[in-house]
PAZAPA-4460 file (N, C-alpha, C; in steps of 0.05 Angstrom, whole numbers, plus 32768, in hexadecimal, padded with zeros to 4 digits):
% residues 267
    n_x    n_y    n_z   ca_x   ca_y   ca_z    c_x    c_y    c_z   seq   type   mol
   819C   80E4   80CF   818C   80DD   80B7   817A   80C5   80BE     1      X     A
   815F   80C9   80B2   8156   80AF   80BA   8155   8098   80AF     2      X     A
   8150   8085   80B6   815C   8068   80A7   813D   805C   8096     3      X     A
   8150   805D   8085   8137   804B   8073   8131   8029   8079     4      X     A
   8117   8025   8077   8111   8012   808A   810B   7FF6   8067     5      X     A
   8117   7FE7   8064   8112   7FCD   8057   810C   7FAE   805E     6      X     A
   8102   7FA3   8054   8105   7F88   8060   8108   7F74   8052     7      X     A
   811C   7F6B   805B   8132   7F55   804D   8128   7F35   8047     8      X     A
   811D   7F2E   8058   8106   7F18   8058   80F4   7F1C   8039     9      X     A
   80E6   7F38   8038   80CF   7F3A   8024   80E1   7F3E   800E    10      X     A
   80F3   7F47   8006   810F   7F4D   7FF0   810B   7F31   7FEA    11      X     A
   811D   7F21   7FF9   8122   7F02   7FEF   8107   7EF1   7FE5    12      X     A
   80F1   7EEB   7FF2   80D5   7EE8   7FE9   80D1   7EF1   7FD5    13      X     A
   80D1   7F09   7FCE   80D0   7F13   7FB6   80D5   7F05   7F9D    14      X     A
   80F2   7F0B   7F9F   8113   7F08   7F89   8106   7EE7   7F87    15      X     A
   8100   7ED7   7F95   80FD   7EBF   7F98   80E9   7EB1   7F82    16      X     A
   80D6   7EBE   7F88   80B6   7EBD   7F79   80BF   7EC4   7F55    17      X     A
   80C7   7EDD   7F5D   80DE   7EE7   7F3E   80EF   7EC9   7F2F    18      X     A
   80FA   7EBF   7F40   8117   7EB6   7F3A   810B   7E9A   7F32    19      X     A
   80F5   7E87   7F3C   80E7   7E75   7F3A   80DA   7E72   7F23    20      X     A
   80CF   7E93   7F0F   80B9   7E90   7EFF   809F   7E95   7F03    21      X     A
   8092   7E95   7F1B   8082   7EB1   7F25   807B   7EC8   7F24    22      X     A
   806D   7ECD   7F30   805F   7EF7   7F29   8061   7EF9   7F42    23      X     A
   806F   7F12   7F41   806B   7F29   7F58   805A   7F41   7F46    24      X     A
   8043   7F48   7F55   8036   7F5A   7F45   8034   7F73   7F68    25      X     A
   8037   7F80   7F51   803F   7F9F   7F61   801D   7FAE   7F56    26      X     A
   8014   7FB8   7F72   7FFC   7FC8   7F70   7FFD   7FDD   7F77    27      X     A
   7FF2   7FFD   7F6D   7FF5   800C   7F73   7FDC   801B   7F83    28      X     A
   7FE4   802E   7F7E   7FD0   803C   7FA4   7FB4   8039   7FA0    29      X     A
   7FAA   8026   7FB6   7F96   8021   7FC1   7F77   802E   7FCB    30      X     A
   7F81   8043   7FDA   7F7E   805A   7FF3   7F5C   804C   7FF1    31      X     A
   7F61   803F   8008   7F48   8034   8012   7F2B   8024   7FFD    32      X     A
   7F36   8025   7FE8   7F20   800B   7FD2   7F26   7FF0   7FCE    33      X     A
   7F1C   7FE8   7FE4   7F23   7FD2   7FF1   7F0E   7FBA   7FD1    34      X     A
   7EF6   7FC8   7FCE   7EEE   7FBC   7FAD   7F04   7FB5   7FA0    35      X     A
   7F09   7FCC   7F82   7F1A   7FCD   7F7D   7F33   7FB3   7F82    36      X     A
   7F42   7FB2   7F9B   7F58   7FA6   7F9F   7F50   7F91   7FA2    37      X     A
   7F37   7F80   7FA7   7F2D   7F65   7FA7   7F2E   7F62   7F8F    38      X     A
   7F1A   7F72   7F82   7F18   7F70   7F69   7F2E   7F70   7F49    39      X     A
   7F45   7F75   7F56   7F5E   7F70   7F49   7F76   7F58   7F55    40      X     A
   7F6E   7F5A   7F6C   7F7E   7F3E   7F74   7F62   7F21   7F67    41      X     A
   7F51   7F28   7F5F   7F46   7F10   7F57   7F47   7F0C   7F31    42      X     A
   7F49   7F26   7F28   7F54   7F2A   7F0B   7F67   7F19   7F05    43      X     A
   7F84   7F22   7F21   7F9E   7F17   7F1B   7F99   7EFF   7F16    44      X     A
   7F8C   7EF0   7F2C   7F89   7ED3   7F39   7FA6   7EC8   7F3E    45      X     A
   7FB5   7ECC   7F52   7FCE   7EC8   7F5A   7FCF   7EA9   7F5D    46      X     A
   7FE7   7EA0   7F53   7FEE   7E87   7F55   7FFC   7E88   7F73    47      X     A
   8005   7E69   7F7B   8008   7E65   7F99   8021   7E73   7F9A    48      X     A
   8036   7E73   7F89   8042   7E7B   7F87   8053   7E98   7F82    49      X     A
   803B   7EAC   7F78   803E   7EBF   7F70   803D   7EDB   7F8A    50      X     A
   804F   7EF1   7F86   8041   7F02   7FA9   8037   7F1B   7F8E    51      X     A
   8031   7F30   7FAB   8020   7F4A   7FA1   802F   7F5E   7FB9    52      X     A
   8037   7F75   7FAD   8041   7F82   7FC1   8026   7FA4   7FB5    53      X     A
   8025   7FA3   7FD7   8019   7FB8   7FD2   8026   7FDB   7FD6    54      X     A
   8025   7FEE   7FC6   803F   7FFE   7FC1   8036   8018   7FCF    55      X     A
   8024   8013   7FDE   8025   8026   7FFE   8013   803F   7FF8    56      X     A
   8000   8050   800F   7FE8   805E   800D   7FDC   8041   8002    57      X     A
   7FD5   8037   8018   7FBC   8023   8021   7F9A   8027   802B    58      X     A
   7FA8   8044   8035   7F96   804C   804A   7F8D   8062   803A    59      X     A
   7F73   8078   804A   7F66   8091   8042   7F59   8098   8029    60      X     A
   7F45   80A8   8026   7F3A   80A9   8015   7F1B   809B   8007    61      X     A
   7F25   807C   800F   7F1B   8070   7FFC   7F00   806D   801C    62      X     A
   7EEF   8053   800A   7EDE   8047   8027   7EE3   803C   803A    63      X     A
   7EFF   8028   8031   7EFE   8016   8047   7F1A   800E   804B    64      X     A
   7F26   802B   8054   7F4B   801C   8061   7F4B   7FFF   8070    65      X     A
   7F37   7FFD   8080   7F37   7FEA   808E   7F3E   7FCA   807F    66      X     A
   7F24   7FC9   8070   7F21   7FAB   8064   7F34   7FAF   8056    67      X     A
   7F4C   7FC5   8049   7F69   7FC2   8035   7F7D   7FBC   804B    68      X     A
   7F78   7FC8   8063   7F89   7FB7   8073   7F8C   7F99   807A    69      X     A
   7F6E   7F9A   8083   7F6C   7F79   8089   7F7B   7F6B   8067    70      X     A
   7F71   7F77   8055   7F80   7F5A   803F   7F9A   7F58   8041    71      X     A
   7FA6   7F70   8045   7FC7   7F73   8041   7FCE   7F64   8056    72      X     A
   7FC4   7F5F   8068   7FCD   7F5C   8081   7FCC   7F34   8086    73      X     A
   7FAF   7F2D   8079   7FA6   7F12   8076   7FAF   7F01   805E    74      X     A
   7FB6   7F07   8056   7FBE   7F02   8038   7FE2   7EFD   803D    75      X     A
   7FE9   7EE4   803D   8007   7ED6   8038   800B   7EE0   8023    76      X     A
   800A   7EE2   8006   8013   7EE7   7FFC   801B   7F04   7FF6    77      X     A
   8018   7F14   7FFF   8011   7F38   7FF6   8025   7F49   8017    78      X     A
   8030   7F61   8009   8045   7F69   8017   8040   7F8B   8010    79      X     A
   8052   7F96   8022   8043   7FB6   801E   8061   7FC7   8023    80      X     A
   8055   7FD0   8017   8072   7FF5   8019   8063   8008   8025    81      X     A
   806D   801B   8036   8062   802B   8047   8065   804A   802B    82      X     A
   8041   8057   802F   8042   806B   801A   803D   8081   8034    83      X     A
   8040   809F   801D   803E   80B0   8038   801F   80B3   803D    84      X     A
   800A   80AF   803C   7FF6   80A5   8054   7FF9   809A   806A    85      X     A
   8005   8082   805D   8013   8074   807A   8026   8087   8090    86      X     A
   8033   808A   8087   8048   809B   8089   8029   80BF   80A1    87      X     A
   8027   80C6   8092   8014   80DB   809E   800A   80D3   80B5    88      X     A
   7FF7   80C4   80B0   7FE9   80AB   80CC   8000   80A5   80E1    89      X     A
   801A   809E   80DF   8020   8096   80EE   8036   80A8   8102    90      X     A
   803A   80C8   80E7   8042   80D7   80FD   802D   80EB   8118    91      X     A
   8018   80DC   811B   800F   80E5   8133   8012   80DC   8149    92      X     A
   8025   80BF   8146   802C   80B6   815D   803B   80B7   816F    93      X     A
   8039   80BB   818A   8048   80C3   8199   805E   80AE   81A8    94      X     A
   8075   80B4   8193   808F   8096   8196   8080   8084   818F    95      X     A
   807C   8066   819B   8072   8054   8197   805F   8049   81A9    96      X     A
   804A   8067   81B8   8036   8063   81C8   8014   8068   81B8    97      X     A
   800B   8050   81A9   8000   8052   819A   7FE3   805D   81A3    98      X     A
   7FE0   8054   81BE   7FCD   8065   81C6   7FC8   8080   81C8    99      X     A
   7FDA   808E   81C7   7FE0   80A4   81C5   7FDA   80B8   81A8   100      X     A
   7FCF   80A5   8199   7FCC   80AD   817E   7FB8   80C4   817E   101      X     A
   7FB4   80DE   8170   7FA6   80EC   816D   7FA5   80F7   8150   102      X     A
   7F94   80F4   813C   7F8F   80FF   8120   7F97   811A   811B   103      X     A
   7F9F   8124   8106   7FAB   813F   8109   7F98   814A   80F5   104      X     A
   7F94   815F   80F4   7F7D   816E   80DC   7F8E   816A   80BC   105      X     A
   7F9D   816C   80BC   7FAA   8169   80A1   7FA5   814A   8095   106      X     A
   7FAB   8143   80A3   7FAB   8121   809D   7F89   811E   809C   107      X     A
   7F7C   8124   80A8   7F5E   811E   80A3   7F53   812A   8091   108      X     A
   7F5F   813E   8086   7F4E   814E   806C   7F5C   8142   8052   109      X     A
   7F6B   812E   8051   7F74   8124   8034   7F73   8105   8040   110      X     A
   7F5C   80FA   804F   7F4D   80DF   8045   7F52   80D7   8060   111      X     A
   7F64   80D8   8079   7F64   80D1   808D   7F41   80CD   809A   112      X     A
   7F36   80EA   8093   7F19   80E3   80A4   7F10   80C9   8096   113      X     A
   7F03   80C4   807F   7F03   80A6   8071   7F0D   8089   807D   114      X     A
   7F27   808F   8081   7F35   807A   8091   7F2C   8076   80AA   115      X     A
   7F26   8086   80BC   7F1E   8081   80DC   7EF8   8075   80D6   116      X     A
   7EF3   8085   80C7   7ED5   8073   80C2   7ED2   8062   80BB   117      X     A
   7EEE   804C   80B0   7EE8   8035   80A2   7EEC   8025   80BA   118      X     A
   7EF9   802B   80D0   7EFB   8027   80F2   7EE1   8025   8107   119      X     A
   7ED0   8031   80F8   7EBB   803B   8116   7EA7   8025   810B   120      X     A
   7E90   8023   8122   7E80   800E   812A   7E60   801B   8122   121      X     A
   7E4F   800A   8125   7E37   801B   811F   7E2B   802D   8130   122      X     A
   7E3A   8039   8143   7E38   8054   814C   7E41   8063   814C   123      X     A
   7E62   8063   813F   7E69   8072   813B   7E85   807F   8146   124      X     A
   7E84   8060   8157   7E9D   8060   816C   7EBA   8056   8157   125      X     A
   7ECC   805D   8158   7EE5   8059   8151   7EF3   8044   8163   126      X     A
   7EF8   802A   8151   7F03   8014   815E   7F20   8019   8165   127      X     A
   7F22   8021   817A   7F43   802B   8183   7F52   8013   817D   128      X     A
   7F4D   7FFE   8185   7F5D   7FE6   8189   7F64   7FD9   816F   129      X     A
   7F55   7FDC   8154   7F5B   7FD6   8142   7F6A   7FE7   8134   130      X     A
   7F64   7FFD   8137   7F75   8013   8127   7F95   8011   8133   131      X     A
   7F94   8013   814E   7FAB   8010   8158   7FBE   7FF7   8152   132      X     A
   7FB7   7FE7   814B   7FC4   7FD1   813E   7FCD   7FC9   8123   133      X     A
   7FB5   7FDE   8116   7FC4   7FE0   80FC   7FD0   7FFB   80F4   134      X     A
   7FD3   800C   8109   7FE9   8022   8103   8004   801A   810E   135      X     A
   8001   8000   811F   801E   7FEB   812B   802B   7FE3   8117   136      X     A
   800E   7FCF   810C   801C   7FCB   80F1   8029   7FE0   80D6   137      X     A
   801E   7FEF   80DD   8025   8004   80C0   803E   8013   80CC   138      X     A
   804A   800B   80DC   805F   801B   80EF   8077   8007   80DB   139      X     A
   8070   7FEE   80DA   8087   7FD2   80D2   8080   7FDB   80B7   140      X     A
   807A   7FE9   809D   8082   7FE8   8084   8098   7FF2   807B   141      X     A
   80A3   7FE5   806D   80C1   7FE5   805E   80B5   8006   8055   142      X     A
   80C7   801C   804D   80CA   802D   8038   80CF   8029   801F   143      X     A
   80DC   8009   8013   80E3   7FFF   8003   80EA   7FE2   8000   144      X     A
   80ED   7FDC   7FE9   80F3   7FC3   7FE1   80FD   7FB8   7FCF   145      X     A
   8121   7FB9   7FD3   812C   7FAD   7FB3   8137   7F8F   7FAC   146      X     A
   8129   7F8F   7F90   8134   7F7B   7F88   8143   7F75   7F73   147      X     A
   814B   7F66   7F62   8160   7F62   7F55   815E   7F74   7F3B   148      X     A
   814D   7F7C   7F38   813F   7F92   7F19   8132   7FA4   7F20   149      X     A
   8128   7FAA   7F3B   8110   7FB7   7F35   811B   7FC6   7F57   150      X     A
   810B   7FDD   7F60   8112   7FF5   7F76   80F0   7FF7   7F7D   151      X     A
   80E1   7FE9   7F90   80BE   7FEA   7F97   80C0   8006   7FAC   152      X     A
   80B1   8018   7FAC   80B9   8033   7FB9   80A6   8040   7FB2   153      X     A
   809A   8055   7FC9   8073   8058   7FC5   8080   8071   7FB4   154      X     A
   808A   808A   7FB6   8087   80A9   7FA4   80A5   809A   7F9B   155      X     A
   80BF   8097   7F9E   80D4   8096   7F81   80ED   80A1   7F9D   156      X     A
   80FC   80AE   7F86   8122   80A9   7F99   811D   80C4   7F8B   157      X     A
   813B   80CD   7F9A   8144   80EA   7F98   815A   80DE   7F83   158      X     A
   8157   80FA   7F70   8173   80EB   7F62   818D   80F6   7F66   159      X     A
   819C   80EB   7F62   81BD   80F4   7F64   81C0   80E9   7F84   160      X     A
   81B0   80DB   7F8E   81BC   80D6   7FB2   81BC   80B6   7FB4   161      X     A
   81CF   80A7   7FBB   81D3   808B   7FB6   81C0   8081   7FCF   162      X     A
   81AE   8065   7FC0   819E   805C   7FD3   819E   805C   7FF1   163      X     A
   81B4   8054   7FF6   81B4   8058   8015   81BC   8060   801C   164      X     A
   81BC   807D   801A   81B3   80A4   8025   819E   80A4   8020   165      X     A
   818C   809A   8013   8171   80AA   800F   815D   80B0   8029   166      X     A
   8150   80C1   801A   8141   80C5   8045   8126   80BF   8043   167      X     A
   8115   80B2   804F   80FD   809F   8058   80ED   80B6   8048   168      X     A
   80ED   80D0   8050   80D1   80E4   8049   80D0   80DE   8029   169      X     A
   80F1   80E2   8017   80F6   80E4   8000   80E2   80C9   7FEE   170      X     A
   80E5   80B7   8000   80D5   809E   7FED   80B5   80A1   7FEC   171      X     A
   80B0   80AB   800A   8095   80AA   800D   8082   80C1   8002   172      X     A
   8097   80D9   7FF4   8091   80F3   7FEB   8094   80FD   7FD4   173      X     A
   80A6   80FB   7FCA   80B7   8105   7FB8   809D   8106   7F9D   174      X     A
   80A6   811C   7F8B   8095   811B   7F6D   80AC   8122   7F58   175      X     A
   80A3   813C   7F52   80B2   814E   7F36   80CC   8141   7F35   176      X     A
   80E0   8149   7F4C   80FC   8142   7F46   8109   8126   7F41   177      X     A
   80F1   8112   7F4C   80FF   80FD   7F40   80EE   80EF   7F2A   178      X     A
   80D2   8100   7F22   80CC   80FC   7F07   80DC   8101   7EEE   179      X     A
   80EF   8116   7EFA   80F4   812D   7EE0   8113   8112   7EE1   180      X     A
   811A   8109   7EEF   8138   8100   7EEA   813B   80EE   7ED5   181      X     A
   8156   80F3   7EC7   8157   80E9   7EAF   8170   80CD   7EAD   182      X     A
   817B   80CF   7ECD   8189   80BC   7ED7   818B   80AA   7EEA   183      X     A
   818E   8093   7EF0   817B   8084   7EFB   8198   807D   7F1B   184      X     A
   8180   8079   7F2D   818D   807E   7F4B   819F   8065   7F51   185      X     A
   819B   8049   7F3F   819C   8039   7F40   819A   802E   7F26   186      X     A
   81B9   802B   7F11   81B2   8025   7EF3   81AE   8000   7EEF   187      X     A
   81A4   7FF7   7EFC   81A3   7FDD   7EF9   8187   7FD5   7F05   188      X     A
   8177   7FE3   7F10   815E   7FE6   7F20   814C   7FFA   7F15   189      X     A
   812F   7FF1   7F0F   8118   8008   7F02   810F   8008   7F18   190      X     A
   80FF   8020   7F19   80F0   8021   7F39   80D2   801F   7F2A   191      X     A
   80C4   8013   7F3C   809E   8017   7F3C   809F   801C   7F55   192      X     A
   808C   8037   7F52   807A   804D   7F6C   8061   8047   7F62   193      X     A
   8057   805B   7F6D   8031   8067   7F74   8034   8081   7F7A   194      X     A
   8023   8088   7F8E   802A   809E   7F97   801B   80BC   7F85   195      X     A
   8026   80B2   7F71   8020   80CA   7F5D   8011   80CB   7F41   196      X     A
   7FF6   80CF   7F4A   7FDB   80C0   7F31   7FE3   80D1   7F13   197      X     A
   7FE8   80B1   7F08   7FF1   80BC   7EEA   7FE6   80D7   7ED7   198      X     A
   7FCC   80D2   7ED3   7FC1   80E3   7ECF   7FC5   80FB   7EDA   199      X     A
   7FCA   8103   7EEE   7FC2   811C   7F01   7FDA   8126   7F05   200      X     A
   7FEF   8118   7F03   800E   8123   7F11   801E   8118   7EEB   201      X     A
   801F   8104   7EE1   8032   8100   7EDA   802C   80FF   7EAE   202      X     A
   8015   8107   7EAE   800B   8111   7E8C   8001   80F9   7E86   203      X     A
   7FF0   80ED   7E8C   7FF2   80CD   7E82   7FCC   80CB   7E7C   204      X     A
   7FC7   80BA   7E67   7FA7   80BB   7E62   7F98   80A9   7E82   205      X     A
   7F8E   80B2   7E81   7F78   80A3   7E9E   7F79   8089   7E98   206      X     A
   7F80   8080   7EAD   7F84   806A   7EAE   7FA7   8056   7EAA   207      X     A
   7FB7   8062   7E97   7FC7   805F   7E8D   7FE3   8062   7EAA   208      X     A
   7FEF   804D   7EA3   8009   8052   7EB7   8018   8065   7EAF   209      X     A
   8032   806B   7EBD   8047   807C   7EA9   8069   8070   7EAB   210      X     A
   8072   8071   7E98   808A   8068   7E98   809C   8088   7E8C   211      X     A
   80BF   807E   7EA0   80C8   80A1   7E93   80D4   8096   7E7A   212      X     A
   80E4   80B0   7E6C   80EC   80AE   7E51   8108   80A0   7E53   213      X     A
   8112   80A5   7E69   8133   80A1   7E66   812B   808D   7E71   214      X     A
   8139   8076   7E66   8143   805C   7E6C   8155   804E   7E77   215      X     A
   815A   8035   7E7E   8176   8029   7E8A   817D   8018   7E77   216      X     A
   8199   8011   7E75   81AE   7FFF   7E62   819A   7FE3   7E58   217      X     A
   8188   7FD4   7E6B   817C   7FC5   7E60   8161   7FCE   7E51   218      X     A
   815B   7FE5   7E4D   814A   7FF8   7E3F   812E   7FF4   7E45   219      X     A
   812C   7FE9   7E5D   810F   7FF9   7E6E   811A   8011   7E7B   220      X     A
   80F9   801F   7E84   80F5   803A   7E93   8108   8036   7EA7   221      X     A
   8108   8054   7EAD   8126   804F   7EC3   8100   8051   7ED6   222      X     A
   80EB   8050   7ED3   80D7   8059   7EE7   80BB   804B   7EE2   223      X     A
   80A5   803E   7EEA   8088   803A   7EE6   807F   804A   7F02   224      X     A
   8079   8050   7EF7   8059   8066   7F0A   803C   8053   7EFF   225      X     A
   8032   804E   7F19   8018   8035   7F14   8002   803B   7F32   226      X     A
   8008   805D   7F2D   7FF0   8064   7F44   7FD6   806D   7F2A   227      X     A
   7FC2   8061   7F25   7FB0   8067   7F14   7F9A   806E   7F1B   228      X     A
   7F91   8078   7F35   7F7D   808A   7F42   7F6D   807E   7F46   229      X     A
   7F77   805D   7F5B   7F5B   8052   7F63   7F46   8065   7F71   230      X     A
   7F4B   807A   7F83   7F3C   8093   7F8E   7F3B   809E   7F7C   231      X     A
   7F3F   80A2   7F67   7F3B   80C5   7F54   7F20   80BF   7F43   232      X     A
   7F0F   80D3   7F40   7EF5   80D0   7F3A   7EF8   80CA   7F17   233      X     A
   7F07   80D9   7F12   7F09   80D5   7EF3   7F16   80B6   7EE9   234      X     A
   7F2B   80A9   7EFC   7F2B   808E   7EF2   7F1A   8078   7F07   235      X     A
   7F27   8077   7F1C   7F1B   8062   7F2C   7F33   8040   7F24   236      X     A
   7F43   803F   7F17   7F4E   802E   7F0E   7F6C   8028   7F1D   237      X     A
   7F67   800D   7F29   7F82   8003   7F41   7F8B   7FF4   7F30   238      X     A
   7FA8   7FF3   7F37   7FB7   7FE8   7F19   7FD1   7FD2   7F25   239      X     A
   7FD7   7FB8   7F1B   7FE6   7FB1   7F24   7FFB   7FAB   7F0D   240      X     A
   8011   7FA5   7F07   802A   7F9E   7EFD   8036   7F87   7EFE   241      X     A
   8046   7F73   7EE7   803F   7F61   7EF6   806B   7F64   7EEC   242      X     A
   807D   7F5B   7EFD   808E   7F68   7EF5   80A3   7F4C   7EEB   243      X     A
   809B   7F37   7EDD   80A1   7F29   7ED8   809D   7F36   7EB2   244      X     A
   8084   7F38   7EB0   807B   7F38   7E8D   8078   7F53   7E8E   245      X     A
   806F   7F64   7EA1   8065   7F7D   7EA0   8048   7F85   7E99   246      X     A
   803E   7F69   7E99   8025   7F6A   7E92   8014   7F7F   7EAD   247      X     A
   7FF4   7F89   7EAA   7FEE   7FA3   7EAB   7FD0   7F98   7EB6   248      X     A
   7FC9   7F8F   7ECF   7FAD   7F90   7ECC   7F96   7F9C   7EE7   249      X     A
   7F84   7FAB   7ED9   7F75   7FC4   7EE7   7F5A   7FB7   7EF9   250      X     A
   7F50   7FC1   7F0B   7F36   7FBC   7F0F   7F2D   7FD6   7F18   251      X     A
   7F0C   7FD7   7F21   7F09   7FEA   7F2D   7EF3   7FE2   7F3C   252      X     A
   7EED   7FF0   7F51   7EDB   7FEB   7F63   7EB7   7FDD   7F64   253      X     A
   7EAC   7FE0   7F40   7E9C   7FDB   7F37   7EA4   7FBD   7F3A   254      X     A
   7EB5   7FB6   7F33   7EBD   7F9A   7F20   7EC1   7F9C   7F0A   255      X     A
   7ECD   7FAF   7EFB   7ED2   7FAE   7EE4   7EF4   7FAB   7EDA   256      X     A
   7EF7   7FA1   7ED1   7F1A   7F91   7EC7   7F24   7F96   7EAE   257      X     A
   7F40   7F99   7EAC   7F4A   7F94   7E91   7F65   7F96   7E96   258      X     A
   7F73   7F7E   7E7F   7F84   7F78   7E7F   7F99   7F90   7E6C   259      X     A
   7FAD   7F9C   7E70   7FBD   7FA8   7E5A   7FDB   7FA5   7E64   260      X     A
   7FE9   7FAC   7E4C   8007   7FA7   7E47   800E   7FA0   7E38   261      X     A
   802C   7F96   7E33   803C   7F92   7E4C   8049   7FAE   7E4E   262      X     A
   8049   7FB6   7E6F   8059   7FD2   7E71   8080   7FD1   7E67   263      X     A
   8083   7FB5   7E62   809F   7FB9   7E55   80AA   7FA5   7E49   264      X     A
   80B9   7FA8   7E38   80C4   7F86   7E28   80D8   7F7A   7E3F   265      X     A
   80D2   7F5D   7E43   80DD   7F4D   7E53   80FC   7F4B   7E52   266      X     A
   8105   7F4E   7E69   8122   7F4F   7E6A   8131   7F30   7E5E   267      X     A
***
């Protein structure tokens, strides 16, 4: 079975920022609008204190995987979960011979080609050396990240299988079955994903996050879904969480902002 990969360092940082009176604000999928994600990390305006975890599919699609790498990457405060984009990209590698990398047609027809062009130079050449270093890096993302309330995980958990059985594809994949669950994998922990654009997968008005019906003992969602289709033509709207108040705030690539919430009454 394969091992799910976490990191214990970014857990405690976390819980820490939490535990102090701080925001950890959780953002959801990106896929290359590197706008957008400026443009909502400057909405937030993060205190020195505060992190940003980004909740994975960083990459493809959008214009510019690149410059969403460089922030995640430059940016002390901001931390990342591996989504299955990541995940796609990086099974072309052969073991851990990164040169060896070759694009697969599948992966380039759902935003991969996007991603390698946010790579190439003004002729057209593909910067091997940079890409190869940030598919090094995208090799080191956690599949997850728990903390004292909350389960950070790009698609959600299988249900009925205790956290640590779960299998790497399941987090980075998963939809229907652990939308539809009405019992929670972990009754003391809500999970926030992405992965799955509200509107399009989960009934929700454009724009709008989604929370499920069944709840946990402290009577939030046993779930937030906060993928709001920064790629999808009909919204365009990157959304972060802030999981302290639950407060809710959007940007989009234009520059355009707004604040909404709170996605839940404060514990």
């Amino acid at each position: 079975m394969a091992e799910i990969l976490r990191d214990i360092d970014v857990e405690i940082e976390l819980q820490s920022a939490l535990n102090r009176g701080d925001r950890v604000w959780v953002i959801g999928d990106v896929h290359g609008h590197s706008d957008a994600l400026e443009n909502l990390i400057t909405e937030i305006d993060p205190n020195p204190g505060d992190r940003i975890v980004l909740m994975g599919d960083l990459i493809d699609r959008g214009p510019d995987s690149r410059m969403v790498i460089r922030i995640a990457k430059e940016r002390a405060d901001t931390f990342v979960i591996r989504g299955n984009h990541e995940d796609w990209a990086l099974n072309e590698i052969d073991g851990h011979n990164f040169e060896t990398w070759t694009p697969s047609l599948d992966w380039l027809m759902v935003g991969g080609k996007q991603c390698l062009d946010s790579y190439r130079d003004g002729d057209g050449e593909l910067n091997v050396e940079h890409w190869g270093l940030d598919l090094n890096w995208m090799s080191t993302m956690p599949h997850c990240l728990l903390l004292d309330d909350w389960i950070l995980v790009h698609a959600g958990l299988e249900p009925g299988v205790a956290l640590e059985a779960q299998e790497p594809k399941q987090l980075m994949w998963i939809r229907g079955e652990f939308h539809a669950a009405t019992e929670p994998v972990d009754p003391n922990r809500a999970v926030v994903f992405g992965h799955s654009i509200t509107h399009v997968v989960l009934g929700q008005e454009v724009g709008d996050i989604a929370k499920s019906k069944a709840t946990l003992k402290d009577g939030r969602p046993l779930w937030f879904g906060i993928d709001t289709g920064a790629c999808d033509s009909d919204s365009g709207w990157l959304t972060a969480m802030d999981l302290s108040t639950g407060e809710l705030v959007q940007a989009k690539d234009d520059g355009e902002a707004r604040r909404r919430g709170p996605a839940f009454k404060q514990m």
